[in-house]
Phi, psi and omega in degrees: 000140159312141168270087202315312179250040184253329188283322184284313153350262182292334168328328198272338180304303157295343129326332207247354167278130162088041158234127209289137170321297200284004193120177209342202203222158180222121164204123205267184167267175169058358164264173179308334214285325185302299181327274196333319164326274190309320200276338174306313166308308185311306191324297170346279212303342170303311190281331168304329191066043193260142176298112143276148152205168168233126164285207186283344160257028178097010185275121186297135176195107185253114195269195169195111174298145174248132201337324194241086161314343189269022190262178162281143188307179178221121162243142189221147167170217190183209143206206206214002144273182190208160214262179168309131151065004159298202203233181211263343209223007171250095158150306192294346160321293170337280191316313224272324195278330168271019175244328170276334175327284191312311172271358163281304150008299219253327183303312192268012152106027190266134202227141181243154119005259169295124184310174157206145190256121152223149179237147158273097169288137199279125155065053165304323190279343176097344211292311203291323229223352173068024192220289162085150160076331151060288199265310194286330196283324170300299199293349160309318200090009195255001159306069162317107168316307208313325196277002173280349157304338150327123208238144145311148187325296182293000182112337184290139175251151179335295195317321192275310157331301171319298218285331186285015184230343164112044169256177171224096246256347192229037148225027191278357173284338174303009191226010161281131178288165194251119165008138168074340184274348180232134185273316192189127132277118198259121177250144164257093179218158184308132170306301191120340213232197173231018162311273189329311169284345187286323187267002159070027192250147168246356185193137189240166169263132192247151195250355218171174180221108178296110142345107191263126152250147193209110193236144165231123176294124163236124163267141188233119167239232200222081164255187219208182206247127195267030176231327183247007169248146192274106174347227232312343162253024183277145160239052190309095180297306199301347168292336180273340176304274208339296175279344172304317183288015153246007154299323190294322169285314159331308213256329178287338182272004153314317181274318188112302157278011196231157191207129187218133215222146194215111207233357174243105161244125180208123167288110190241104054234350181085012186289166151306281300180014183209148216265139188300151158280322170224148183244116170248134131228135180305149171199124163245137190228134164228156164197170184286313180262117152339291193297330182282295176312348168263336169255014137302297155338272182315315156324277161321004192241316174300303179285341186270297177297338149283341184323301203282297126025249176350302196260022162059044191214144191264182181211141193209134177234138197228127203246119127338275172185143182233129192265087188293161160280186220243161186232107167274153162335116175313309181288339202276296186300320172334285177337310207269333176283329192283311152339313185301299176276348173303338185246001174096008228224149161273163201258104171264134095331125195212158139280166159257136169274345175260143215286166163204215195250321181309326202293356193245343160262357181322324190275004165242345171190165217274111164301129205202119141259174197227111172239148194252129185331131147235148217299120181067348175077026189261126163193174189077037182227175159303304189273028140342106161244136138249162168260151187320308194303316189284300207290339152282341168276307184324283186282021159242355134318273197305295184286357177292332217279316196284335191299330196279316203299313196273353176079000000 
């Protein structure tokens, strides 16, 4: 058995970097507050008896050998930024429970087959830099130099970000796993949603990953003195923002599964008193099926041009980053159900709606998650909760799955 309240321990230790007067925490990627993260883990994964090191893109990443070092890995983890002003469990439950996995493992004398790894992967949430996922898509092999140039609200780039941290921004292909080398990646995290608790459940099985799409809307008009141009000559971009976001809410709700979220907005020059020249805002569409998620797309790119068409305002769409969704692994599931009645708990099956890191190895290697109740369905918030008990069904779930994965 995991030691609950050695995992609740520290979840509250690492709670306590990046955390905000008004409330919950902020650790951004490439900042002190992240450092602080990660050496606090390292010490964990230390006490674990585990190898640290960090690779070329900044990945937390504590082994524990397995009887055949050559064989291929079993990697468990998450990760440990966090959104503005987010909560205590979404990412670091993963990490925290795959570092308790490992030292019950060493404590109770347990030798695997497979080595197994867990990492904290750098920047998963995307927040600073509008690109997300960082540590998998390096260890994916999916890191395009040109996109480290991507810049944060100051000016700063991947790049730049990287070298002020001791990275080297034109060796991040060095932090790719090599074809074969990795047997299976199992993540552990807070659902995020209210199934799992609407169903009176503490931990679920995930079938899937919903796919993020991430678009930024620019409207270009005219702007004007909001007291002398007269309503029938405005070339009002926000008017035209305005109704495109409730098309965006029109057309996701439309489906059943797709969900479209416009979570940015901003207005230039921004005066009171003055009608915007330009209007920008972010969208995110997401759904399980690509296609269905593509013809949504599409919709909205069709009804947002005429919109703008009418009201004498251009339109520019900027492609972020487009994600497909993620399939998990049959046998993964498996693994994770036969955990499941093994611990009493029954094995629900859920999709996930929210984006994870697995979506970016799928081409390397077979993927499998676990979510553990979260409380009101509430998360990216102060008042994120899961309970000691569920982050303990979680992570012992999570260790039968890995003891089954690694032999």
């Amino acid at each position: 058995m995991i030691n609950s309240d050695r995992l609740w321990d520290r979840l509250g230790q690492l709670g306590n970097i990046g955390k905000q007067e008004a409330g919950g925490i902020t650790r951004l990627s490439f900042t002190p507050e992240e450092r602080a993260a990660k050496d606090l883990v390292t010490g964990f994964m230390k006490e674990a008896g585990l190898i640290v090191r960090e690779d070329e893109v900044g990945n937390l990443i504590g082994r524990k050998e397995g009887k055949n070092p050559a064989a291929p890995v079993v990697l468990v983890g998450s990760h440990i930024d966090s959104v503005p002003n987010g909560g205590d469990y979404d990412g670091p439950l993963g990490v925290l429970a795959g570092v308790e996995v490992l030292q019950t493992m060493q404590e109770q004398g347990i030798e695997t087959e497979h080595p197994i790894e867990v990492i904290a992967f750098t920047d998963e949430e995307g927040t600073r830099f509008g690109y997300g996922m960082i540590g998998s898509r390096g260890i994916a092999g999916l890191i395009k130099r040109d996109e480290l140039e991507q810049a944060d609200k100051n000016g700063v780039t991947i790049a730049e970000a990287m070298r002020q941290t001791g990275l080297d921004p034109d060796r991040t292909s060095l932090a790719a796993r090599t074809p074969g080398s990795v047997k299976a990646y199992v993540e552990l995290h807070i659902e995020q949603g209210k199934v799992l608790e609407s169903r009176g459940l503490s931990v679920g099985i995930v079938t899937g990953v919903a796919g993020p799409l991430w678009l930024n809307f620019v409207f270009e008009g005219e702007a004007g003195h909001a007291g002398a141009t007269p309503m029938n000559l405005r070339r009002d971009p926000m008017a035209a923002a305005a109704q495109v976001m409730l098309v965006i809410e029109e057309e996701a709700g439309r489906t059943g599964t797709s969900v479209g979220t416009v979570g940015r907005l901003q207005a230039f020059p921004g005066g009171v008193n003055v009608i915007p020249g330009r209007v920008e805002f972010s969208l995110d569409l997401r759904d399980v099926d690509e296609a269905i998620r593509d013809e949504v797309e599409q919709r909205i790119y069709e009804r947002a041009e005429a919109i703008c068409a009418k009201r004498n305002v251009t339109l520019k769409v900027e492609l972020l980053q487009r994600i497909a969704p993620a399939v998990c692994s049959d046998d993964i599931q498996h693994a994770v159900a036969e955990a499941c009645e093994a611990e009493g708990l029954e094995a629900f099956r859920l999709p996930s709606g929210a984006g994870h890191d697995c979506m970016q190895l799928v081409g390397l290697c077979p993927v499998g998650m676990i979510f553990a109740r979260s409380k009101d369905g509430i998360s990216h918030n102060p008042a994120e909760f899961t309970t000691k008990e569920d982050c303990a069904n979680g992570a012992q779930v999570l260790y039968r799955t890995v003891l089954s994965l690694a032999k």
